[in-house]
OpenMM code with the backbone's topology and positions (N, CA, C; nanometers):
from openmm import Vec3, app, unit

residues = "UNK UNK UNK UNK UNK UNK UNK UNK UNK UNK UNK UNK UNK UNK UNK UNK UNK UNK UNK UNK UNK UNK UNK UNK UNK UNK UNK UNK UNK UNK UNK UNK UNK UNK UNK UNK UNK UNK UNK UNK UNK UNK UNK UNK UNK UNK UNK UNK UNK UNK UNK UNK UNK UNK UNK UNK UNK UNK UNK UNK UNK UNK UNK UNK UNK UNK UNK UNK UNK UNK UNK UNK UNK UNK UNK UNK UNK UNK UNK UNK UNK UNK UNK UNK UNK UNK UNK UNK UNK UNK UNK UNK UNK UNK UNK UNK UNK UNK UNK UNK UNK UNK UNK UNK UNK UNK UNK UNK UNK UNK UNK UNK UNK UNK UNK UNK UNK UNK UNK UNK".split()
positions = [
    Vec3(0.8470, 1.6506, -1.9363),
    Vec3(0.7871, 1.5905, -2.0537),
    Vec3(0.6386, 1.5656, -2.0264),
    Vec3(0.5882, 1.5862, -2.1278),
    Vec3(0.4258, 1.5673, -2.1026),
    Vec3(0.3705, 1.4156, -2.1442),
    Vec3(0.2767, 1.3925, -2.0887),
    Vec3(0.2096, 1.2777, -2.1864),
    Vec3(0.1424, 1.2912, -2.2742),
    Vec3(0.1193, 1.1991, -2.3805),
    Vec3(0.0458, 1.2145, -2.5073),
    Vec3(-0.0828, 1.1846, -2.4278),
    Vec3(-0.1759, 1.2543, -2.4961),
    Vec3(-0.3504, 1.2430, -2.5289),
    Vec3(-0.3385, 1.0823, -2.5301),
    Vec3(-0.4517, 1.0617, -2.4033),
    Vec3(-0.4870, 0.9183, -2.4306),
    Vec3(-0.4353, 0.8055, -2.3497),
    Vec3(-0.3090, 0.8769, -2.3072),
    Vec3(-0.2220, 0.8182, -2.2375),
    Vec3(-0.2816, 0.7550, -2.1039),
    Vec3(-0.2430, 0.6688, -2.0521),
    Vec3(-0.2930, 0.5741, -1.9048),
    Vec3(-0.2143, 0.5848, -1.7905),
    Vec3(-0.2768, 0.6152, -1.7009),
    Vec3(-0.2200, 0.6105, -1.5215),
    Vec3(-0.2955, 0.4767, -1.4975),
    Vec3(-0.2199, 0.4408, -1.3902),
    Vec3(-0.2505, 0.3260, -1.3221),
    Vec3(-0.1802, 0.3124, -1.1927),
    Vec3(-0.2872, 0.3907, -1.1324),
    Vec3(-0.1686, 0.4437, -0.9553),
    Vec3(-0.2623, 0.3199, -0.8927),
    Vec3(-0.1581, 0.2209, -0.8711),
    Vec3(-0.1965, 0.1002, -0.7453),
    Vec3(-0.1161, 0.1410, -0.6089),
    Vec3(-0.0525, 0.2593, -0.6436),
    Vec3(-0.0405, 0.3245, -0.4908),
    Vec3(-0.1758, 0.4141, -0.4118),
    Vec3(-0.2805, 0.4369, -0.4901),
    Vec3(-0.3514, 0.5588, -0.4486),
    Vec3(-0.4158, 0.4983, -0.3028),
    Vec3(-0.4447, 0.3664, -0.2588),
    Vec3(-0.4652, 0.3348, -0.1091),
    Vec3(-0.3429, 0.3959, -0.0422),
    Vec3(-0.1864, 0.4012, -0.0770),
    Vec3(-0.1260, 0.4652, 0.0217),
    Vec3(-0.1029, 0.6421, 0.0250),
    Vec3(-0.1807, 0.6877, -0.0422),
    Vec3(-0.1920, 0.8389, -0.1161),
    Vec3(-0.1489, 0.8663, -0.2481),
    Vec3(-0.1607, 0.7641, -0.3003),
    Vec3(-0.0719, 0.7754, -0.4594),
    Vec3(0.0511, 0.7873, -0.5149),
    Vec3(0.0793, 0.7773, -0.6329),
    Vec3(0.2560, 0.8130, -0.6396),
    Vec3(0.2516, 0.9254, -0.7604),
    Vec3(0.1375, 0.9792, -0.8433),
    Vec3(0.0741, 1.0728, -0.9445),
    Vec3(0.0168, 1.2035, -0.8730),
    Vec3(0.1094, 1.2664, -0.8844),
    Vec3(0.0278, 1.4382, -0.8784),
    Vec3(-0.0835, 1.4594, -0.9276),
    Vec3(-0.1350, 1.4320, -1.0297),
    Vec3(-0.3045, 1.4005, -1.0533),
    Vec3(-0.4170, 1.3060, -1.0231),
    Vec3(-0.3670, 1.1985, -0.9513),
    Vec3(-0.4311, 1.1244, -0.8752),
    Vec3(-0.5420, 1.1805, -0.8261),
    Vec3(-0.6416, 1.0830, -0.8050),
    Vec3(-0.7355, 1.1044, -0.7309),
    Vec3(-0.8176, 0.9746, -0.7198),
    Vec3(-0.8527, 0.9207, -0.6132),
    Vec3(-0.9512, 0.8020, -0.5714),
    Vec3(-1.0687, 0.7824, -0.6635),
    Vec3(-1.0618, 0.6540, -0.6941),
    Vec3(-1.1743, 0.6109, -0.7951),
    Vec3(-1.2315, 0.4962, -0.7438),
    Vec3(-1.3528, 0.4355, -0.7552),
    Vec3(-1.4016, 0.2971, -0.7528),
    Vec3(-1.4001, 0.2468, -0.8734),
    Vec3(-1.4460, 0.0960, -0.8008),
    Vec3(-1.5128, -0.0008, -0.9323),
    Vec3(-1.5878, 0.0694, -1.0271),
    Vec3(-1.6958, 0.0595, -0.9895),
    Vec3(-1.8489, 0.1442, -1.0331),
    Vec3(-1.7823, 0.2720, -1.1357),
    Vec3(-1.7047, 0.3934, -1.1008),
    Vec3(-1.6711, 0.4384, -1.1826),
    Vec3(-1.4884, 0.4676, -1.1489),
    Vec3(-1.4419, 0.3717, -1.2383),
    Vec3(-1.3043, 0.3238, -1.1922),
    Vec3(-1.1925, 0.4333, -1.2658),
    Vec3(-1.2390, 0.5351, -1.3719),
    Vec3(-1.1387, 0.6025, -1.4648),
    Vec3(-1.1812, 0.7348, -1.4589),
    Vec3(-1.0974, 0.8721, -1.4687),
    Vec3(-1.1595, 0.9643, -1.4808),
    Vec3(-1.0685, 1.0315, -1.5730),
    Vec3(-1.0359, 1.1385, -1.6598),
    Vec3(-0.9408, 1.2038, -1.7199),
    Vec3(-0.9185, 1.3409, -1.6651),
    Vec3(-0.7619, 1.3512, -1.7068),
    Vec3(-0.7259, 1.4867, -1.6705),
    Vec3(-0.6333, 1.5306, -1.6602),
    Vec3(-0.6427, 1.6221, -1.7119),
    Vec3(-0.4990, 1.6295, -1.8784),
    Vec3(-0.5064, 1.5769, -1.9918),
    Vec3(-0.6127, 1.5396, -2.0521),
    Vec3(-0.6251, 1.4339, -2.1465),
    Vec3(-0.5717, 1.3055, -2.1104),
    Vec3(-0.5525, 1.2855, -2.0082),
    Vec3(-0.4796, 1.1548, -1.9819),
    Vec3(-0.6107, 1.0587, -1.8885),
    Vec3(-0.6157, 0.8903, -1.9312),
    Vec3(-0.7398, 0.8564, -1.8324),
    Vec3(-0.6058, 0.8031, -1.7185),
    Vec3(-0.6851, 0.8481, -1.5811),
    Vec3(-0.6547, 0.7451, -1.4812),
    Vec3(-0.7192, 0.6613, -1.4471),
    Vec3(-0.6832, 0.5484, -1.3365),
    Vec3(-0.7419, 0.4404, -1.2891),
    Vec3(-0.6633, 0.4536, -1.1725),
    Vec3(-0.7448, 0.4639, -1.0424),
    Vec3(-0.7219, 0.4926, -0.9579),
    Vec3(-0.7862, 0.3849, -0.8203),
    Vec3(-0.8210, 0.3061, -0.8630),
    Vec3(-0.9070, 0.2383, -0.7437),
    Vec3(-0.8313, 0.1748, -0.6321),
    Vec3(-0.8377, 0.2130, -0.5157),
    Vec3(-0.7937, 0.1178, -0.4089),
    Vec3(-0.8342, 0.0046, -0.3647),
    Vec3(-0.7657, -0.0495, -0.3301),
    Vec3(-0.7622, -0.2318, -0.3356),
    Vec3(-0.8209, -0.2848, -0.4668),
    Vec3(-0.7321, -0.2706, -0.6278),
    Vec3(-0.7604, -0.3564, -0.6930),
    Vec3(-0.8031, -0.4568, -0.6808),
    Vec3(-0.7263, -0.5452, -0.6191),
    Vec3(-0.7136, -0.7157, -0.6150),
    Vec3(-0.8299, -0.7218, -0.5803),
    Vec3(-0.9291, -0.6820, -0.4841),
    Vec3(-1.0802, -0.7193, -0.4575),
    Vec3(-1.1733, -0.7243, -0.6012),
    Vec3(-1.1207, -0.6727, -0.6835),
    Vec3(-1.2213, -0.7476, -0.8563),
    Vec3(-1.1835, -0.9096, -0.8961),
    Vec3(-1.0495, -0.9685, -0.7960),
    Vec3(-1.0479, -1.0857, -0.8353),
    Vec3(-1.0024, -1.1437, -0.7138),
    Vec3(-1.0970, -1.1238, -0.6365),
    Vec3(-1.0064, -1.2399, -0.4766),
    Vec3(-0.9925, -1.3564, -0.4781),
    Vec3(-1.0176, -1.4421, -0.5721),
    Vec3(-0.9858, -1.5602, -0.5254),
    Vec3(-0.8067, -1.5784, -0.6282),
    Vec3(-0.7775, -1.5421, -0.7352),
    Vec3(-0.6735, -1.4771, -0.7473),
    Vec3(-0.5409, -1.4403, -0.6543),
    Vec3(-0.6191, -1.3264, -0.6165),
    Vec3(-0.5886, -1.2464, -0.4999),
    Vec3(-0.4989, -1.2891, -0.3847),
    Vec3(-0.6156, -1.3708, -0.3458),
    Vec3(-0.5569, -1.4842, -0.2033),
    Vec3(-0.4598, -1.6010, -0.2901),
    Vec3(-0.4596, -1.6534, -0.3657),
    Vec3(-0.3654, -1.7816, -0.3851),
    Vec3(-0.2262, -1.6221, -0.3932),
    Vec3(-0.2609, -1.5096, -0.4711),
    Vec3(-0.1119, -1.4515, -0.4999),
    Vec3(-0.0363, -1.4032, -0.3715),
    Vec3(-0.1648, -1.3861, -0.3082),
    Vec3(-0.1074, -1.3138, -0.1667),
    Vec3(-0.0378, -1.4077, -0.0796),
    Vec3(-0.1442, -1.5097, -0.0829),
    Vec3(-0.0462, -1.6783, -0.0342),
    Vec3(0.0761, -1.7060, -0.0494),
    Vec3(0.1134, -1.6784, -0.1976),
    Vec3(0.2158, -1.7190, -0.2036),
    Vec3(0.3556, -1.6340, -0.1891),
    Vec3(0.3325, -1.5256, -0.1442),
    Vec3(0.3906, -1.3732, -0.1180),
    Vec3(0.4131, -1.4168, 0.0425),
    Vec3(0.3015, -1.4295, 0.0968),
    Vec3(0.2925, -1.4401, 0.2400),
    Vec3(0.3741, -1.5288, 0.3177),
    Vec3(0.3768, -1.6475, 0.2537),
    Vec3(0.3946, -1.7692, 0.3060),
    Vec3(0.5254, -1.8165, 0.3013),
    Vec3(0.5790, -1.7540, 0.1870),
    Vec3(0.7111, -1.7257, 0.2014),
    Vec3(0.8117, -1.6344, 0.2655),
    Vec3(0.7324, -1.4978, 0.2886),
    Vec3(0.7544, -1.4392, 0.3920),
    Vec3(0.7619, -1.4693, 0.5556),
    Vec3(0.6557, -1.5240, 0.5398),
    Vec3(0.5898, -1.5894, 0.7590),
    Vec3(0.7603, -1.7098, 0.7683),
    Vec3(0.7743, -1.7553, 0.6677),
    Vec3(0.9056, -1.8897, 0.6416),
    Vec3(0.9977, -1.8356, 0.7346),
    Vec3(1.0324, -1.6527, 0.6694),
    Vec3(1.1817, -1.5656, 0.7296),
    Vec3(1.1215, -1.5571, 0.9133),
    Vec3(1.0610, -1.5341, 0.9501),
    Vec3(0.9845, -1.4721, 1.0760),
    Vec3(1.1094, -1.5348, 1.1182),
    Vec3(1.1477, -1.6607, 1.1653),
    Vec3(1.2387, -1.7859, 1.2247),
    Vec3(1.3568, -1.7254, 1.1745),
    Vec3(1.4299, -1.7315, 1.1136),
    Vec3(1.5432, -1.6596, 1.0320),
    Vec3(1.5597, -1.5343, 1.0779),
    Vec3(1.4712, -1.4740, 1.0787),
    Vec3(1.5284, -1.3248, 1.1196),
    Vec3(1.4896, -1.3054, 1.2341),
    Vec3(1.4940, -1.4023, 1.3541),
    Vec3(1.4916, -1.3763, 1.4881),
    Vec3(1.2984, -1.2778, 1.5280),
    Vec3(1.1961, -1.3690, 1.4301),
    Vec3(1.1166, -1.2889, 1.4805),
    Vec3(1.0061, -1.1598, 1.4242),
    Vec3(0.9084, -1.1116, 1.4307),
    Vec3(0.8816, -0.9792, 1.3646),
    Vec3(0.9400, -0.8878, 1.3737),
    Vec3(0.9573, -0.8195, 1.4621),
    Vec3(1.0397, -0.7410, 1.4628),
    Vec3(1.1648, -0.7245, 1.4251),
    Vec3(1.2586, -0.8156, 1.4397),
    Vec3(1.3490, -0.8580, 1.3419),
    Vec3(1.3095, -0.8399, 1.2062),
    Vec3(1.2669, -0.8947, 1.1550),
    Vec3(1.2259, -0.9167, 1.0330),
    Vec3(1.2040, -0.8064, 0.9678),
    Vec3(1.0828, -0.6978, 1.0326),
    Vec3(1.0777, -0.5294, 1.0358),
    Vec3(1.1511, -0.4550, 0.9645),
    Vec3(1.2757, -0.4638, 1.1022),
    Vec3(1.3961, -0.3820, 1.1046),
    Vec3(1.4907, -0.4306, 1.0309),
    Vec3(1.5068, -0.5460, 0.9832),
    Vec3(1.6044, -0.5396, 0.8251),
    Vec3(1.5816, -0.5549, 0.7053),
    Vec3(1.4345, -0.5663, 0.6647),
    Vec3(1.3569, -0.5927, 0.5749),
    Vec3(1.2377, -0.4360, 0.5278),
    Vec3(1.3203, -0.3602, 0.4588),
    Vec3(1.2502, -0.2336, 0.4584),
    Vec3(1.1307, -0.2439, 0.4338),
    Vec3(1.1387, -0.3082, 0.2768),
    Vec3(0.9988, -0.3549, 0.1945),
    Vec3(0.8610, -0.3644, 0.2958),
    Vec3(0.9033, -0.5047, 0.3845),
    Vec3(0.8050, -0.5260, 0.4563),
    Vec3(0.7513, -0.4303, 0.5799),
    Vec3(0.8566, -0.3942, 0.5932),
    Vec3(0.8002, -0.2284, 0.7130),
    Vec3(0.7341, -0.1210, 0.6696),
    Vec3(0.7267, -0.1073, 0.5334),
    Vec3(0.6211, -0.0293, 0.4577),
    Vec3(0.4360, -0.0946, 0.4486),
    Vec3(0.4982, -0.2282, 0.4533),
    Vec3(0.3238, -0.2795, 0.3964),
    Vec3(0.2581, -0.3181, 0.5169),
    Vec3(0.3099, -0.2375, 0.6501),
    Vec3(0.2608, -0.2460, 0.7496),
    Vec3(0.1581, -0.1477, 0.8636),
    Vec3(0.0350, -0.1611, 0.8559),
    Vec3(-0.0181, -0.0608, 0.8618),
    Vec3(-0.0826, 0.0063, 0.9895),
    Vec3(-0.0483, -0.1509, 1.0892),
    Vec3(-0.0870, -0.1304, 1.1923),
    Vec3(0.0046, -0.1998, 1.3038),
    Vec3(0.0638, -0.1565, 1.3769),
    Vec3(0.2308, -0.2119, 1.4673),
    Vec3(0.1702, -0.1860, 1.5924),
    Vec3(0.1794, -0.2678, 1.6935),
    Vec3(0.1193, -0.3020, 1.8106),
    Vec3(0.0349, -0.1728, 1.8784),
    Vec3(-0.0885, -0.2005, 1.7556),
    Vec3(-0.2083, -0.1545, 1.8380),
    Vec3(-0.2114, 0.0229, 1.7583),
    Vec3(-0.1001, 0.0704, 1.7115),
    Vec3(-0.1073, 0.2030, 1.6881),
    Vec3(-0.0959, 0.2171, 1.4951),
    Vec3(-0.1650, 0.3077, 1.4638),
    Vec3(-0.1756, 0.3342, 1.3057),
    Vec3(-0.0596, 0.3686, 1.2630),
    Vec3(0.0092, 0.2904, 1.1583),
    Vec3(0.1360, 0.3384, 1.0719),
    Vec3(0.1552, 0.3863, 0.9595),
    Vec3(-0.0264, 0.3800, 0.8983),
    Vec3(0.0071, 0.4488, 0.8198),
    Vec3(-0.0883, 0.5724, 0.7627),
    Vec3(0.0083, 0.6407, 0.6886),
    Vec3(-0.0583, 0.8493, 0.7238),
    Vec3(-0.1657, 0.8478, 0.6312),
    Vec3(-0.1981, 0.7815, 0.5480),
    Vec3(-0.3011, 0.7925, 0.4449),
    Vec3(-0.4512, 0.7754, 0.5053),
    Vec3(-0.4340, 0.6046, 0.5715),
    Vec3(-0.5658, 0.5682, 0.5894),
    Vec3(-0.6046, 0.6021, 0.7266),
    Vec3(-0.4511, 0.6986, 0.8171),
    Vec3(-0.5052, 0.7988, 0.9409),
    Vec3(-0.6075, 0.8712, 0.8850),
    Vec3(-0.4916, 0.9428, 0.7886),
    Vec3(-0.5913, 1.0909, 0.7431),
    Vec3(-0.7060, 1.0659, 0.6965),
    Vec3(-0.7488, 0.9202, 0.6050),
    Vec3(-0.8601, 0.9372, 0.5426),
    Vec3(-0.9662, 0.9402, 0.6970),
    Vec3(-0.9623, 0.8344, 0.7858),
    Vec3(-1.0235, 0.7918, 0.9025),
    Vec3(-1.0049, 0.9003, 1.0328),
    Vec3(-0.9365, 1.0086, 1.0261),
    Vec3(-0.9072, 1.0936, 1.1018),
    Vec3(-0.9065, 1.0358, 1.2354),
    Vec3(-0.7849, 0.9560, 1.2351),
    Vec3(-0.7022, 0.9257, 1.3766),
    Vec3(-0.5970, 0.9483, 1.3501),
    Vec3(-0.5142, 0.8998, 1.4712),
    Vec3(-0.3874, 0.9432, 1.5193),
    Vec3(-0.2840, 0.8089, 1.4193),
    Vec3(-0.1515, 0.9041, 1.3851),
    Vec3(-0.1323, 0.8209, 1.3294),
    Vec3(0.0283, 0.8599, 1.3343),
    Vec3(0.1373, 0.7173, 1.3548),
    Vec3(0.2552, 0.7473, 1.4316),
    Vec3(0.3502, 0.6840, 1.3262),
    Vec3(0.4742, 0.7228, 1.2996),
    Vec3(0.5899, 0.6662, 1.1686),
    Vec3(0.5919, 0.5369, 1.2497),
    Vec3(0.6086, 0.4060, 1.1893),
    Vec3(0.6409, 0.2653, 1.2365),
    Vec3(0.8073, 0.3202, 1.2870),
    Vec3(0.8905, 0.3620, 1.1926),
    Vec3(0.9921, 0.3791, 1.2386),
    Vec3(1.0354, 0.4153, 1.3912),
    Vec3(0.9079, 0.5149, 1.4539),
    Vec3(0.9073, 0.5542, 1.5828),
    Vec3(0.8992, 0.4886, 1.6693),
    Vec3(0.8250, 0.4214, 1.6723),
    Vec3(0.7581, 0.3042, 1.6955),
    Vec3(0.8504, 0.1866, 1.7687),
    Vec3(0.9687, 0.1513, 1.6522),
    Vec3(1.0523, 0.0663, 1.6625),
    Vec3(1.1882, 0.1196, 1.6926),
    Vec3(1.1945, 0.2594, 1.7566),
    Vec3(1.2818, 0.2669, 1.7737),
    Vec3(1.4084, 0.1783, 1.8826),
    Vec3(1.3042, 0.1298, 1.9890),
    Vec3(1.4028, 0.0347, 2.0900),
    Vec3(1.4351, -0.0922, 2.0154),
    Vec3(1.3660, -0.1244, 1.9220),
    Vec3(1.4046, -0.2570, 1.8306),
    Vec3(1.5245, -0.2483, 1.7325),
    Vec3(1.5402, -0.1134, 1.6816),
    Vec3(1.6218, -0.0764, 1.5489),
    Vec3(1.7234, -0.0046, 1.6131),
] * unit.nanometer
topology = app.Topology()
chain = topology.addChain("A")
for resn in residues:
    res = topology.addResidue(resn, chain)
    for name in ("N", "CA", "C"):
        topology.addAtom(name, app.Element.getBySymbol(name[0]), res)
């Protein structure tokens, strides 16, 4: 199915390579581009147009999270039964986890899953 003319993307995945086959990286400065007749909005790290926002939302995301650390025996614990959070993790003792902002930065860059394998 196609989209209608006019139609809106809004990839807040495009910091992790996007989740849109037409994607492509945008800024603030010029935050939309079209194609397909369709506009996208593509900017990585939204939330930086409103950080103070930002931080109380992230706070309260966070803080309830850091709560489980104790509960689930730990980070790593926590990791390994908590998928969600093993995704929004980008950097696991000392080595890059994730393939996007390797590739953009051209380093080395290793699956967390690998990583944790003696943990999981």
């Amino acid at each position: 199915m196609e989209m209608k003319p006019g139609s809106v993307i809004i990839d807040v995945s495009i910091d992790q390579g996007g989740c849109i086959e037409t994607s492509d990286v945008t800024t603030h400065s010029k935050p939309t581009f079209i194609k397909h007749d369709v506009i996208h909005y593509c900017v990585p790290n939204i939330a930086s147009r409103v950080p103070r926002t930002a931080s109380y939302a992230i706070s309260n995301i966070a803080s309830s999270t850091l709560m489980q650390f104790d509960e689930y025996g730990g980070l790593d614990n926590l990791l390994r039964i908590l998928e969600g959070i093993r995704h929004g993790v980008y950097i696991y003792k000392g080595t890059i986890t994730n393939k996007y902002i390797a590739q953009k930065m051209d380093l080395k860059y290793t699956d967390i899953n690998l990583l944790m394998t003696n943990v999981m």
